[in-house]
C-alpha positions as CSV (number, residue, x, y, z in Angstrom):
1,X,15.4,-15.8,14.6
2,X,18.5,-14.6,12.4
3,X,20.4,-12.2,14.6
4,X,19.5,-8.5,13.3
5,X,19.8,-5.2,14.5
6,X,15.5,-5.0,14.2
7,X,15.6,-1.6,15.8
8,X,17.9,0.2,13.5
9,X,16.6,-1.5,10.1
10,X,14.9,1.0,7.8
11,X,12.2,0.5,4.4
12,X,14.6,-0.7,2.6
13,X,14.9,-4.3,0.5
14,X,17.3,-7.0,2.2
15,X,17.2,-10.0,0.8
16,X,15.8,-13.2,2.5
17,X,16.3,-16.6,2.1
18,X,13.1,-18.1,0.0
19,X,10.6,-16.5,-2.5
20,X,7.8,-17.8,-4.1
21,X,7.9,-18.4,-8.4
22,X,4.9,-19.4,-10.8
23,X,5.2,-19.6,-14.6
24,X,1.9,-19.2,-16.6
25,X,2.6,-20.7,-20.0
26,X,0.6,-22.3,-22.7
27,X,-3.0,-20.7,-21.1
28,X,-1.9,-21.9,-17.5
29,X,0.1,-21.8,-13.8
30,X,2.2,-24.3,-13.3
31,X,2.4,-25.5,-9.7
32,X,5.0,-23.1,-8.2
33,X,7.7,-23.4,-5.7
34,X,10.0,-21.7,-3.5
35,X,13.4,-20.8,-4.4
36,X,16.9,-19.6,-3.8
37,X,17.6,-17.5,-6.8
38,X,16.8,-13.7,-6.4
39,X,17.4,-12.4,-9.5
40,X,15.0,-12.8,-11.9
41,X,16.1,-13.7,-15.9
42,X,13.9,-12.7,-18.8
43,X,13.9,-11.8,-22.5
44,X,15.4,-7.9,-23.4
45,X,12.2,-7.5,-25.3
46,X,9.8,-8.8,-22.6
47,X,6.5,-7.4,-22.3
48,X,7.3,-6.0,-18.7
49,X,9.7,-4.1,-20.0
50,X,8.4,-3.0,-23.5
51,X,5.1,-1.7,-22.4
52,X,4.9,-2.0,-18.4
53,X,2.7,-4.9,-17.8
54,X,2.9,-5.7,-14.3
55,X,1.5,-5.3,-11.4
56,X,1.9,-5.7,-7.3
57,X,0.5,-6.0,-4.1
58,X,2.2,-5.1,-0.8
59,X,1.1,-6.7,2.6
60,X,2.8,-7.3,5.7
61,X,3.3,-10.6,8.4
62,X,3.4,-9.6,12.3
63,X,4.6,-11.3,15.4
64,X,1.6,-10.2,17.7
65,X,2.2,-9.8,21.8
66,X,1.2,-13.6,22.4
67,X,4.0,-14.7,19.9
68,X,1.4,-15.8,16.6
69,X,2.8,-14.8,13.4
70,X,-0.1,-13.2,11.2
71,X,-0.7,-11.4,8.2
72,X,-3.2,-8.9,7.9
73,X,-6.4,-9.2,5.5
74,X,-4.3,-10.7,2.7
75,X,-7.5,-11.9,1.2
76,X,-8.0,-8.2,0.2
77,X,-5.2,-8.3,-1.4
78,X,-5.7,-11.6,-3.5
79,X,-8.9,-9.9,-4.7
80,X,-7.2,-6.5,-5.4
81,X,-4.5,-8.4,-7.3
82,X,-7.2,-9.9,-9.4
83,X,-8.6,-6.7,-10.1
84,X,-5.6,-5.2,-11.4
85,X,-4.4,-8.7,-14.0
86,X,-8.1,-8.5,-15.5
87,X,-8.1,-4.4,-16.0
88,X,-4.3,-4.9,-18.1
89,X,-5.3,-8.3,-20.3
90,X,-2.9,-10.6,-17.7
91,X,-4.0,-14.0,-16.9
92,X,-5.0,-14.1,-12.8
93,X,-3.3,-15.9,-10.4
94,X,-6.1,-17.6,-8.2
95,X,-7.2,-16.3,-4.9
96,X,-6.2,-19.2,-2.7
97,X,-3.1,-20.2,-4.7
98,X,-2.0,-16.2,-3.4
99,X,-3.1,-17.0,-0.1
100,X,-1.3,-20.4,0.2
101,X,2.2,-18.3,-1.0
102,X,1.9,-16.0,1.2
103,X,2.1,-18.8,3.9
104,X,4.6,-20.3,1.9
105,X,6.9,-17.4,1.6
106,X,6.1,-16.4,5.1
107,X,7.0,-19.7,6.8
108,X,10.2,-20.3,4.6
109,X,11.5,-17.0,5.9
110,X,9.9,-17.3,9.5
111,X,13.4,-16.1,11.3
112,X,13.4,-13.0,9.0
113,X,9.6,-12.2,11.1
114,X,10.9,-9.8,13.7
115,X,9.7,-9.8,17.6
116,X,6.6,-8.3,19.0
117,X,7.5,-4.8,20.4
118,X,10.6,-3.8,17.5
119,X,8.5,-1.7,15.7
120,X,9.6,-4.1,13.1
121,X,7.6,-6.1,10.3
122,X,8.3,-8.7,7.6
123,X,7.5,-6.8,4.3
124,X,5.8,-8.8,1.6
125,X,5.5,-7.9,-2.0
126,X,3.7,-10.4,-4.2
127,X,3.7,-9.4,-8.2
128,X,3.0,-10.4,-11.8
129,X,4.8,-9.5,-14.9
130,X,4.6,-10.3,-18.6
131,X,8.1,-12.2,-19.6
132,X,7.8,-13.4,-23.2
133,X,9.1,-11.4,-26.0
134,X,7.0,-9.1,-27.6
135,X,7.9,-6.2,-30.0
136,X,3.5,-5.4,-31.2
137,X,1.8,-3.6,-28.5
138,X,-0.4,-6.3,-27.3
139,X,-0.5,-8.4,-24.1
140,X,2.0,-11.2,-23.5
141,X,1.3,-15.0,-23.6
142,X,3.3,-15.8,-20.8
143,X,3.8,-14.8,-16.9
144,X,5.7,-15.3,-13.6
145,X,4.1,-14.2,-10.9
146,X,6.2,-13.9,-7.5
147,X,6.4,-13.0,-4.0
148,X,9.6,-11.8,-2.3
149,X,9.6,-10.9,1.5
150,X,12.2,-8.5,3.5
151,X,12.2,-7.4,7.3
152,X,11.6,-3.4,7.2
153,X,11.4,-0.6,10.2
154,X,9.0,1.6,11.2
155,X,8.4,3.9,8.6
156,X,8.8,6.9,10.8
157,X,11.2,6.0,13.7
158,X,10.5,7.6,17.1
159,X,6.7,7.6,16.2
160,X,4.2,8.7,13.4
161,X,4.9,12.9,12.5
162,X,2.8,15.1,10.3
163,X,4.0,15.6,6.9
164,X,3.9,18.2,4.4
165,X,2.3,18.2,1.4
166,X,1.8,20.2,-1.6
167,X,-1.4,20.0,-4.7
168,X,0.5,19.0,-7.6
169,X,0.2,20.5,-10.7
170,X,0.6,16.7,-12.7
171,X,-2.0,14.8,-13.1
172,X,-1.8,10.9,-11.5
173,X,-4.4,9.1,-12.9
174,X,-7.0,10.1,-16.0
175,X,-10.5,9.2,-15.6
176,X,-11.7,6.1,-16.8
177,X,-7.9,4.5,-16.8
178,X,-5.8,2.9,-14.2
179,X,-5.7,4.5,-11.1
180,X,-8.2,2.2,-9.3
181,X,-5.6,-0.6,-9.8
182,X,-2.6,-1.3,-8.5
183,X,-0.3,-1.1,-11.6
184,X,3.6,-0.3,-12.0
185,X,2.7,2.1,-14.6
186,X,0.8,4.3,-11.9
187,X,3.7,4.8,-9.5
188,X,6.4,5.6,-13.1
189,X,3.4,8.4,-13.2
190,X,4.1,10.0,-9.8
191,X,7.9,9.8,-9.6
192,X,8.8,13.1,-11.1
193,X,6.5,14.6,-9.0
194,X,7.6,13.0,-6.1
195,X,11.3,14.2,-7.0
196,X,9.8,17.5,-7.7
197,X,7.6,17.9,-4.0
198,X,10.6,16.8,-2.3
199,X,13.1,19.3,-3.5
200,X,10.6,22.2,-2.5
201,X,10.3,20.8,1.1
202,X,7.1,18.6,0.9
203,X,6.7,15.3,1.9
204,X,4.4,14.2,-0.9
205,X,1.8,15.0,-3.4
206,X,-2.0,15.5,-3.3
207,X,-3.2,15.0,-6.7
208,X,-6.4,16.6,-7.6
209,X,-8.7,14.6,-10.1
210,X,-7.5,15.0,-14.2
211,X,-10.9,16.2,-15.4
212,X,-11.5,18.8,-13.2
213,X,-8.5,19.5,-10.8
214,X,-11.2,20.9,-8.4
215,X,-11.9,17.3,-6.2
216,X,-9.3,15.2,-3.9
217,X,-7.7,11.7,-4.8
218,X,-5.1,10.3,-3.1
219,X,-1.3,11.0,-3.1
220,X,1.2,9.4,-4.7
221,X,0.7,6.1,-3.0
222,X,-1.9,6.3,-0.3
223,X,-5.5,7.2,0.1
224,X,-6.4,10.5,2.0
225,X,-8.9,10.5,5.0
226,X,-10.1,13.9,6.6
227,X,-12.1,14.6,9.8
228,X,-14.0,17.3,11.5
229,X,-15.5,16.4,15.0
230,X,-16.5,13.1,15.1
231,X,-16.8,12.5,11.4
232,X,-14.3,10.4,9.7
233,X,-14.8,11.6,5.2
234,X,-12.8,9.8,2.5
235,X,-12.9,11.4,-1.0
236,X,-14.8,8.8,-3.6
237,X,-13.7,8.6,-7.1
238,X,-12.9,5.7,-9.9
239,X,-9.7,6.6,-10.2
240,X,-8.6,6.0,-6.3
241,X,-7.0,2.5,-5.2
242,X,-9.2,0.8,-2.5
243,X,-6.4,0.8,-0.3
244,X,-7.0,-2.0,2.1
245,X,-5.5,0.5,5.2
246,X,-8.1,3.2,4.1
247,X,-11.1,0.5,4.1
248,X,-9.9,-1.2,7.5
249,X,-9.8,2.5,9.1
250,X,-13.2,3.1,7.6
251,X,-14.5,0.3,9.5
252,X,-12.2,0.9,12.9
253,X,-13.7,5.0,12.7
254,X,-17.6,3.3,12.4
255,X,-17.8,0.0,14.6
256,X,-14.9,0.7,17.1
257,X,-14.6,4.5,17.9
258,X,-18.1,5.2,17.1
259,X,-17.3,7.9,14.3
260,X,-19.7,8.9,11.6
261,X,-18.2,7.5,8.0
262,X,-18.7,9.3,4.4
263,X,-17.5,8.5,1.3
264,X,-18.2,11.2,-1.3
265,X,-16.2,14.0,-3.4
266,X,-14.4,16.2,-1.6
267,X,-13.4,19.2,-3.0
268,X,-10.4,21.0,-2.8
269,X,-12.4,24.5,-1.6
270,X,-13.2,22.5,1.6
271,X,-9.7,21.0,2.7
272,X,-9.4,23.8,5.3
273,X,-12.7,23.4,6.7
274,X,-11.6,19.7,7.9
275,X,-9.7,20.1,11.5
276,X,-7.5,16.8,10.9
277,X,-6.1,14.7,7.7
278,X,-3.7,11.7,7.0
279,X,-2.6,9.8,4.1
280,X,-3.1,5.8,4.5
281,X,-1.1,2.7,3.5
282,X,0.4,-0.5,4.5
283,X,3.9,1.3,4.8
284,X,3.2,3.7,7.4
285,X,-0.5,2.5,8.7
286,X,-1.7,6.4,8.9
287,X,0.8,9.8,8.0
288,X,-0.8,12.6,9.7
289,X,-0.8,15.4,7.5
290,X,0.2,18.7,9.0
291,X,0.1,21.0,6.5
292,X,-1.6,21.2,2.4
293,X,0.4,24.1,0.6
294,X,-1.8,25.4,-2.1
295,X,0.5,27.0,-4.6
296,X,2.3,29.3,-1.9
297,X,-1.5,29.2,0.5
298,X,-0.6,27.0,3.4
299,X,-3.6,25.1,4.8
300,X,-2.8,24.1,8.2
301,X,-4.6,21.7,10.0
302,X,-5.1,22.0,14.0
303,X,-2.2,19.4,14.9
304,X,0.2,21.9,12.8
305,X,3.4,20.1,12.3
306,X,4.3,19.5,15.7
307,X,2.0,16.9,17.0
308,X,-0.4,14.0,16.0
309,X,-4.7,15.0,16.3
310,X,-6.5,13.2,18.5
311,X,-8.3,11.3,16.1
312,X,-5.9,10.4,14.1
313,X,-3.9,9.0,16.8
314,X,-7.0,7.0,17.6
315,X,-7.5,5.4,14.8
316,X,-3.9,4.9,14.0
317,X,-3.4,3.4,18.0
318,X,-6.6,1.0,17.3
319,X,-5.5,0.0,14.0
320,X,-2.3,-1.2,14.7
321,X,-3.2,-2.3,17.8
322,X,-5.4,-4.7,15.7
323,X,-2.4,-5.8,13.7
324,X,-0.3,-6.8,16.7
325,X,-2.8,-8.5,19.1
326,X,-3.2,-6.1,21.2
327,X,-6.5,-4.7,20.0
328,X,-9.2,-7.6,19.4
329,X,-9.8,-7.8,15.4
330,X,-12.8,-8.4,13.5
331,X,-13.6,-11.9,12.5
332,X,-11.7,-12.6,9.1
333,X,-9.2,-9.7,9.5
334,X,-6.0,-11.8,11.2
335,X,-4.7,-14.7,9.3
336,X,-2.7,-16.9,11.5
337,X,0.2,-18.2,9.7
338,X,0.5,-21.8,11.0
């Protein structure tokens, strides 16, 4: 295990020794490999950077309490992955090639993996990008598709806190576009308002939907859950990303805490008739959300800003609990990296 400071590292990209490299040329992958190199060489007029076509995944590897080395549902991300490369004309990088880098990557950097208990986690970020030269607006003809890994914190050190957020007035995703993928383009969307929210005090956004602005989404990068009693409701829409957090907490609320689940439109008339809410991603598991300011109304959920609801807790306890070993998983959900 390289010697690190685990407890005082933050999110933040260090690099590691190996990462993963595939070139898709001439209608196909080649075989791939792991390298030293982390800097990555490509045409000035590349299609990546011409027209944004690339996409990501983000997942995460775990030393649980009895000392395995996992990643969590990384299937879920192969298919999501595959998703996004057929909804922006790239070629797809096969489900069990993505499966077998992630080992790959994983294993090559296995002393970057830091110790059950740190609060610490080896970071994985798999992507594809378009790398020919192209000045036509069309789709490339050739690809690399990658994975880099780097040890990160805790997203919030000292424990989970509720967060602030405000309903932006920009829109994140139109309907019938991207925003059910998980594109490069999508976050460019959200940075200004991100800038924006944090300069007025908030911790993120909640976007409302384009064609209406009267229904939920997500934020800028993470799904929204709400709850009221024992009733666990996530907003439904074509334009959210199936977050793999939101759907494993969807599943933890039903089969492990005995919640009732619903997925439907929520509106944003009925935020303040929910008693809890958190935002959901594989940074921070589950944000508890403290507060929605609706141009200058604050909606403040029972938790306020001070502590963590109940349920929340519960579900964020259970889920990570899952992720470490300390919680039995479902079957499927823990891949062993051996």
């Amino acid at each position: 295990m390289k010697n690190i400071d685990w407890a005082s590292l933050g999110f933040a990209y260090i690099a590691t020794d190996k990462r993963y490299v595939s070139n898709y040329k001439d209608g196909a992958w080649d075989d791939g490999a792991l390298i030293d190199d982390p800097n990555v060489t490509i045409s000035e007029s590349a299609g990546v950077l011409q027209y944004a076509q690339t996409i990501f995944e983000g997942l995460k590897a775990y030393t649980t309490k009895d000392g395995r080395i996992v990643t969590f549902r990384p299937d879920l991300n192969a298919d999501r992955i595959v998703a996004s490369a057929k909804q922006i004309e790239m070629p797809v990088f096969p489900k069990e090639r993505f499966i077998d880098a992630v080992e790959q990557v994983v294993k090559a950097n296995i002393e970057y993996v830091p110790p059950f208990g740190s609060g610490a986690t080896l970071y994985l970020r798999p992507y594809e990008f378009g790398t020919n030269a192209v000045i036509g607006v069309k789709p490339c003809l050739e690809y690399q598709f990658r994975i880099f890994c780097t040890p990160v914190g805790p997203y919030y050190k000292g424990g989970i806190r509720p967060i602030k957020l405000r309903i932006s007035d920009f829109d994140r995703a139109a309907p019938h576009g991207t925003g059910h993928i998980k594109a490069g383009l999508n976050y460019a969307m959200s940075l200004h308002a991100s800038v924006t929210a944090h300069a007025e005090g908030f911790d993120e956004n909640l976007f409302p939907d384009s064609a209406t602005r009267t229904l939920v989404e997500e934020a800028g990068g993470a799904n929204i859950i709400f709850i009221k009693g024992n009733k666990l409701v996530t907003p439904k829409s074509n334009s959210i990303l199936p977050s793999v957090t939101r759907r494993s907490i969807v599943y933890v609320a039903k089969e492990y805490l005995g919640m009732e689940v619903e997925e439907r439109p929520v509106a944003l008339a009925e935020i303040g008739d929910f008693e809890e809410a958190g935002l959901c991603g594989t940074a921070a598991v589950i944000s508890p959300i403290g507060l929605i300011n609706d141009h200058g109304k604050e909606i403040v959920f029972s938790n306020g800003l001070e502590t963590v609801g109940p349920k929340v807790r519960e579900l964020y306890e259970t889920l990570t609990g899952i992720q470490m070993g300390t919680v039995e998983a479902p079957e499927g959900w823990i891949h062993e990296i051996k």
